[in-house]
Every structure is written in structure tokens, then in C-alpha cells.
C-alpha positions as CSV (number, residue, x, y, z in Angstrom):
1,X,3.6,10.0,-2.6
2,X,3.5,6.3,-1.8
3,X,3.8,4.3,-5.3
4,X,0.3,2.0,-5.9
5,X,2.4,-0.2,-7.8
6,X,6.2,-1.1,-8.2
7,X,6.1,1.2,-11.8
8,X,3.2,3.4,-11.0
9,X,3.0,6.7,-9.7
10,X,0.0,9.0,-8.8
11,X,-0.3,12.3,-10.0
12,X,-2.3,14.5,-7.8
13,X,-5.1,17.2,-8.6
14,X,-6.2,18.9,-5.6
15,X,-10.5,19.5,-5.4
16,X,-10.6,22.7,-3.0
17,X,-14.4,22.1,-2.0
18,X,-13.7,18.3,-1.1
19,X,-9.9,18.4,-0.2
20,X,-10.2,14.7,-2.4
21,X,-7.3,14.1,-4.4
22,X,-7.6,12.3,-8.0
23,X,-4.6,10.2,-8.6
24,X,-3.9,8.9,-12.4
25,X,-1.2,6.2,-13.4
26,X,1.9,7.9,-15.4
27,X,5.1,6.1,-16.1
28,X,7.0,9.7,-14.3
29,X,4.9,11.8,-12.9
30,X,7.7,14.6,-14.1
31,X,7.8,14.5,-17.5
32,X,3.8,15.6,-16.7
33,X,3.5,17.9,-14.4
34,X,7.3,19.2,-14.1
35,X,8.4,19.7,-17.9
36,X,7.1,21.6,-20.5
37,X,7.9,19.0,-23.3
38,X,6.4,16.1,-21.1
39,X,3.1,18.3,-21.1
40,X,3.8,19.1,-24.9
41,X,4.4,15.4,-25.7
42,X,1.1,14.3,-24.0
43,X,-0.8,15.6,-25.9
44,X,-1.6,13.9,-29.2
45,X,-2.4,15.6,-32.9
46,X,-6.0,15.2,-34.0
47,X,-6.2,11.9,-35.7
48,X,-9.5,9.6,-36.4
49,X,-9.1,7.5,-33.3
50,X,-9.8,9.8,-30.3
51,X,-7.2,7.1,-28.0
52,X,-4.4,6.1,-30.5
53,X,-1.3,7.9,-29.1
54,X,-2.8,8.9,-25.8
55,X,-0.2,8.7,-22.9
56,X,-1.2,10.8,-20.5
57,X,-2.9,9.5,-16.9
58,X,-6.7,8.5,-17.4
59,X,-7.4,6.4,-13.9
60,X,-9.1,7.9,-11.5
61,X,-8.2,6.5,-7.9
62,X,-9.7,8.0,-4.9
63,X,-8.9,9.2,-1.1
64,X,-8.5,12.1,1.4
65,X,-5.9,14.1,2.5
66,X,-6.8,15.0,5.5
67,X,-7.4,12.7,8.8
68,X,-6.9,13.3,12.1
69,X,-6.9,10.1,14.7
70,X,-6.1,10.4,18.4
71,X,-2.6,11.0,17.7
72,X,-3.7,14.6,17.0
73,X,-3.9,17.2,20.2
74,X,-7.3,18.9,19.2
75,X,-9.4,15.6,18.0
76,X,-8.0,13.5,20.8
77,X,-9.1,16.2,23.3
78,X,-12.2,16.2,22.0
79,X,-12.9,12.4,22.4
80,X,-11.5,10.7,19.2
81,X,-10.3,7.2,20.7
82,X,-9.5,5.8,17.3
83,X,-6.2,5.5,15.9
84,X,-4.0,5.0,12.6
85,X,-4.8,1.3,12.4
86,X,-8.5,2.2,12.7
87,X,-8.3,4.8,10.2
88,X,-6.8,3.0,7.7
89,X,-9.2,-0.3,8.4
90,X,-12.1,2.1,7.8
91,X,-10.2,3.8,4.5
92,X,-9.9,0.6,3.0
93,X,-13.5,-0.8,3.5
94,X,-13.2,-3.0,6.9
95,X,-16.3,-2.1,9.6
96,X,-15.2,-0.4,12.5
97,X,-16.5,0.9,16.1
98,X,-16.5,4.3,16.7
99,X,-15.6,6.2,19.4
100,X,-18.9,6.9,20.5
101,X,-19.1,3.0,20.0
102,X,-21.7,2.6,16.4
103,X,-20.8,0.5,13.8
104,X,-19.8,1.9,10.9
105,X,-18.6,1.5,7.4
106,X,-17.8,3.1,3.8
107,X,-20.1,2.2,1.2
108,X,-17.0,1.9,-0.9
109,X,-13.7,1.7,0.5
110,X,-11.2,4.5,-0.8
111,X,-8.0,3.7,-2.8
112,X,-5.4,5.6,-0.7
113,X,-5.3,7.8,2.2
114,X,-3.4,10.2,3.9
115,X,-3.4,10.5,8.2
116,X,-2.4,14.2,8.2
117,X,-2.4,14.2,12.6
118,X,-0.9,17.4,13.3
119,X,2.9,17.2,13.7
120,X,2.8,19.8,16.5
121,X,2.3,17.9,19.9
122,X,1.6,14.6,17.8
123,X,0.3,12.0,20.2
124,X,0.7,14.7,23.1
125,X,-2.8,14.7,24.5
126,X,-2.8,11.0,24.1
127,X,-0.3,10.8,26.7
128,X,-1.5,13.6,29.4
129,X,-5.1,12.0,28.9
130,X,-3.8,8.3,29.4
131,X,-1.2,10.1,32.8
132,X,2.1,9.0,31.5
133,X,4.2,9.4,34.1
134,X,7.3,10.3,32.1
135,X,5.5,13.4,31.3
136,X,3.7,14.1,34.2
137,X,7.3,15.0,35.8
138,X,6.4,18.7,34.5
139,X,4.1,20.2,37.1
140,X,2.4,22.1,34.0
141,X,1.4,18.6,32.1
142,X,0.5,17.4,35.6
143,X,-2.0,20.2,36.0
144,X,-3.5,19.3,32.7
145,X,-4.2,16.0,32.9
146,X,-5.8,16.4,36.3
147,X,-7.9,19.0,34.8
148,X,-9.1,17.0,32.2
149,X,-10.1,14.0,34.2
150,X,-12.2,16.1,36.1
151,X,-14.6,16.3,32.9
152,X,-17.1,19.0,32.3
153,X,-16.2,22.9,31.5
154,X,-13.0,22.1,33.9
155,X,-12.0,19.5,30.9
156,X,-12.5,21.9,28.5
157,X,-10.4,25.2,29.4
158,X,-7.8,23.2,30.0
159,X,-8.2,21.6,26.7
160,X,-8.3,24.9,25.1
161,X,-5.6,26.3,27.5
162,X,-3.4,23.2,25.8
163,X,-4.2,23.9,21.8
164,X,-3.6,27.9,22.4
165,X,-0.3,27.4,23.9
166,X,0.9,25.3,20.8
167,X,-1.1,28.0,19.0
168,X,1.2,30.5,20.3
169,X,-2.1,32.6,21.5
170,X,-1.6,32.2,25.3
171,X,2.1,33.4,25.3
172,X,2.9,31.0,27.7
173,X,6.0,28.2,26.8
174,X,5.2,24.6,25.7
175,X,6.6,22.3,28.7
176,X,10.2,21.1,26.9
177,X,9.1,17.6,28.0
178,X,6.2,17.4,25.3
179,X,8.9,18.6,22.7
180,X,11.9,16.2,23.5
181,X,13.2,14.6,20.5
182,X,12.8,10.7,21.9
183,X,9.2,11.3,22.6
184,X,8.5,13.2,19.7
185,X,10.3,10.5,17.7
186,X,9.0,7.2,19.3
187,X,5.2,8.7,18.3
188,X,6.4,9.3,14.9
189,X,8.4,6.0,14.2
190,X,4.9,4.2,15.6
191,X,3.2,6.3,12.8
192,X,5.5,5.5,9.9
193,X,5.6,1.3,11.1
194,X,1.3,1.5,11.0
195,X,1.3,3.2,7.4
196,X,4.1,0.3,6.3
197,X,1.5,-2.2,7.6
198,X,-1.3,-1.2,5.6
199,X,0.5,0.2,2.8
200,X,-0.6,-2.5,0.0
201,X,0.8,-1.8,-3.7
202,X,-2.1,-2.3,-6.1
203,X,-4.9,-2.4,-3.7
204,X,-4.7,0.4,-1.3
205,X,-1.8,3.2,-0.5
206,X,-1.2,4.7,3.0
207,X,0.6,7.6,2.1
208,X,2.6,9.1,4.8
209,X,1.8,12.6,5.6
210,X,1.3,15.0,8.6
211,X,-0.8,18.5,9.1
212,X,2.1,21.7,9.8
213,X,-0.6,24.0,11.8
214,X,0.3,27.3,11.7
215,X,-2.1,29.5,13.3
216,X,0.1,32.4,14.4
217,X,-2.7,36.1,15.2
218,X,-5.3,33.4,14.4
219,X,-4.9,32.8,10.7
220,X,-5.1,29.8,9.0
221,X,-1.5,28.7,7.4
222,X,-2.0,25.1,7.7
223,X,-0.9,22.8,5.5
224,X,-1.0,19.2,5.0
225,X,2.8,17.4,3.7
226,X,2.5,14.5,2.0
227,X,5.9,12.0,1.5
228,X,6.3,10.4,-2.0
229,X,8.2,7.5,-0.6
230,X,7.8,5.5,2.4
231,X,9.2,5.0,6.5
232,X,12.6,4.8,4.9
233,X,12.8,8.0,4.1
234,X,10.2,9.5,6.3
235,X,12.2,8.8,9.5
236,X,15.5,10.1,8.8
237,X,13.4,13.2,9.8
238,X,11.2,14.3,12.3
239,X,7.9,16.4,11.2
240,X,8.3,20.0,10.9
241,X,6.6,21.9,13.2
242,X,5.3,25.4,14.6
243,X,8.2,25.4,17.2
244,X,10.6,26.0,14.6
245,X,8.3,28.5,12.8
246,X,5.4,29.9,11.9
247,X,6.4,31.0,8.4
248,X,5.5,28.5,5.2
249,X,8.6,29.7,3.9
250,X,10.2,28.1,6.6
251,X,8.6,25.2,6.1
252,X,9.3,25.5,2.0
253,X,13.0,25.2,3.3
254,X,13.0,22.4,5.4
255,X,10.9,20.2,2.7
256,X,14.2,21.5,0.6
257,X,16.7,20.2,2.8
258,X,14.8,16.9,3.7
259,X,14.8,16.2,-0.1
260,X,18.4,16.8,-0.1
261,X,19.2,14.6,2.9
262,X,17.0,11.9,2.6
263,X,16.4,11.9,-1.7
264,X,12.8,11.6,-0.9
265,X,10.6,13.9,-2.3
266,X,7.5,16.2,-0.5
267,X,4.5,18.4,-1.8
268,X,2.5,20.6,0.6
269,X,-1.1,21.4,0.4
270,X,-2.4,24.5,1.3
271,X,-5.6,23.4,3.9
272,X,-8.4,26.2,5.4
273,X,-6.9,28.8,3.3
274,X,-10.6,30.2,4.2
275,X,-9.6,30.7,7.7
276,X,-6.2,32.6,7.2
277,X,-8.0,36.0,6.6
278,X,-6.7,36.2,3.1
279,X,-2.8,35.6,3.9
280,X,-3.0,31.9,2.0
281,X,-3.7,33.9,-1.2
282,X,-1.5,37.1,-0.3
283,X,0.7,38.7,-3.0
284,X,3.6,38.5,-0.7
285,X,6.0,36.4,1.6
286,X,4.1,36.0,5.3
287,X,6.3,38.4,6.3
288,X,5.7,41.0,3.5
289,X,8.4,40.2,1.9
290,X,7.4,40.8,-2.3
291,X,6.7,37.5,-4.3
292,X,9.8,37.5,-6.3
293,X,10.3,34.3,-8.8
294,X,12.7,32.5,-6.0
295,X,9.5,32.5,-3.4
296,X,7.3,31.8,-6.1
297,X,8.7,28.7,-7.2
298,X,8.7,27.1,-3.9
């Protein structure tokens, strides 16, 4: 989580309904929500003024988790022209065109936000829309992005055709091009120098973040990974996604050995749980593995 200030971090309380997070000042957000005698400490005797002693988080600051611009393979497909800068211009209270061109604006900007594009095929469809030619060298991407252009229902199965291949639903393989490591890596170093731009301690936070969208039999396993720190961190690492694995587990134990390479620090977010035909909530491992104390704790 990006830091508002130099000496103040957010802690975050997650709404389900509203997917809004509430972030409070706190000196280490550890000693509250990691350990026992932080919690125990907070919390003052009863006394005759109700605030002597308080010093536990009281500031409510506001934003959204979830984003998507037209970096992300399902909104871009769908006509989202807007990207990152326009997102965070909007989040922070500037009037902006959409991409149906009206005029709009928040009637109150929000304190931080998070661009959570999906990391699988980020900035994909973007490309295959626009005909980059680098990717159009795969007869597969070249079939899609002349079906698209030719609008209408055409447009949309091959839309579809595109999300349920990274879905996993079609069986059919994801063209390596769209997955090389330089592409992959030049969207996501983009990404991290736009956040870094509009990041502004005090005034608004652009914390870095991505959607892992795992939809494997069609249930909903998504969840949204927010970074604590900034690009320094965040690019010593590409984005973790369903081509490596389905399982959250999987994901638990990349987050792991990120925060072991890099010293940054992660939290997932567990988004659509409604949509994942109760396996989000499931007493096991999402492979049926028991829910032992190990698997718990990530």
C-alpha cells in the first residue's frame, strides 16, 4: 500500500457491498492489525475523557479497489478508450471525456485509488484492436483483430473467443506472442511510471495493484493485489497470472516469494466471491486439500 505521507500508513477495512476501502493514519500498521499486544495496547482503560490516550487510526480517507482502463482485455473489448492517466485524473477530481465522449466528473474527488486491470493479457486487446504488427506475426492474433474491425456480432465472438481462451474455457492455447516476457513487461513498466506520476503524498495515493482472474469451470477466484510500496519494488516482478495457475494458493506463494525478493509487501482481496459458486468461502484448499493452520494463515 502506497504511503499518503512520508510517516503515514493506511490500514485497510474492506466494505464487501461497495468493494471501498477505509484507510486510517497509524504510525505501523503492524503493531495494529498484525500483533496481539499492538491491538491490546490500542485500546485505552475507561477514563473521564473519551480521547485521552487514544492511539488507534480515526481518519477516514476514501477510494476503490477495483478499476479497469483499456489496459484490461474484457473492458477494452468492450469499448473502454480511457486509460490509467484518465483514471487517475477522474479519481482525483479533474473532468474528463468519456469514451462515449460526455463530460464527466466526481462530485468529490477520492483520496486514493487502485487500477486493478487484469494482469492476464494486460494491455493485450489494446494492441490486436490498435494492429500491432509485432503481434500480428501470429496468424491467430491476426484473425482476431480482423474480426474485430469488422464490428457487429463478427466483433463480438471473437471478442468472446479471446476472454475464454485466457479463461481456459475454449481449450485452445494463448498465442506465446501475447505472453512474451518484453511485451508483457513494457505494458507493465508503462503502468507502474503512470501510478509514480500521479502518486502525490498527502493529497492523493495511486496505489499499484492488478486484478489475478481466475475463472477456471467458470468460478469466480479473482482477486485484486494491491503493493504497499511503489514502481521500485513493483517491477522487479511481473504480475502473476492464470498462466502460471489457477490455484489462489499459487498465487499466496508467489506474493511470499515477491516479498522475499523484493522486501515489498502485498495483500490480496478476495473480489466476486458471489460468482465462484461457493469455492471463495470453501472449507478447503481449491483443490480439496483440508484447511490446515499453514493454508489458513496465508
Amino acid at each position: 500500500m502506497r504511503a499518503i505521507s512520508g510517516t503515514t500508513i493506511g490500514i485497510i477495512v474492506t466494505f464487501l457491498s461497495t468493494e471501498l476501502l477505509t484507510l486510517a493514519y497509524a504510525d505501523d500498521v503492524r503493531s495494529v492489525l498484525l500483533d496481539r499486544n499492538g491491538v491490546q495496547e490500542s485500546v485505552k482503560t475507561p477514563g473521564y475523557s473519551t480521547y485521552a490516550g487514544r492511539n488507534f487510526p480515526t481518519m477516514v480517507l476514501w477510494g476503490d479497489t477495483h478499476l479497469h482502463t483499456d489496459l484490461s482485455l474484457d473492458a477494452r473489448a468492450f469499448g473502454v478508450t480511457l486509460g490509467p492517466d484518465e483514471a487517475y485524473q477522474l479519481a482525483r477530481g479533474d473532468e474528463v471525456t468519456t469514451s462515449h465522449g460526455e463530460r464527466i466528473r466526481l462530485s468529490r474527488p477520492l483520496d486514493w485509488l487502485v487500477i486493478s486491470d487484469h494482469s492476464d493479457a494486460m494491455g493485450t486487446m489494446k494492441e490486436i484492436v490498435a494492429g500491432n504488427p509485432t503481434l500480428l506475426r501470429d496468424p491467430t492474433v491476426q484473425d482476431w483483430h480482423n474480426r474485430i474491425n469488422q464490428g457487429g456480432e463478427t466483433a463480438l465472438f471473437a471478442t468472446m473467443e479471446i476472454i475464454e481462451t485466457f479463461a481456459g474455457i475454449t481449450g485452445e492455447s494463448i498465442p506465446e506472442i501475447l505472453m512474451d516476457d518484453d511485451f508483457v513487461g513494457s505494458v507493465w513498466d508503462e503502468y507502474l511510471e503512470v501510478a509514480e506520476a500521479y502518486n502525490d503524498p498527502g493529497r492523493f495515493s495511486a496505489i499499484i495493484g492488478y486484478e489475478w482472474t481466475s475463472t477456471e469451470g467458470g468460478n469466480n477466484l479473482h482477486r485484486n493485489v494491491l503493493y504497499r510500496n511503489g514502481a521500485e519494488h513493483a517491477r522487479q516482478m511481473l504480475p502473476y497470472t492464470t498462466a502460471e495457475s489457477f490455484n489462489p494458493e499459487d498465487l499466496w506463494n508467489w506474493m511470499a516469494e515477491y516479498e522475499q525478493k523484493t522486501g515489498g509487501e502485498l495483500l490480496a482481496l478476495a473480489h466476486n466471491g458471489n460468482l465462484s459458486n461457493g469455492l471463495m468461502q470453501a472449507p478447503s484448499g481449491s483443490v480439496g486439500q483440508p484447511l490446515e493452520e499453514v493454508l489458513a494463515g496465508q
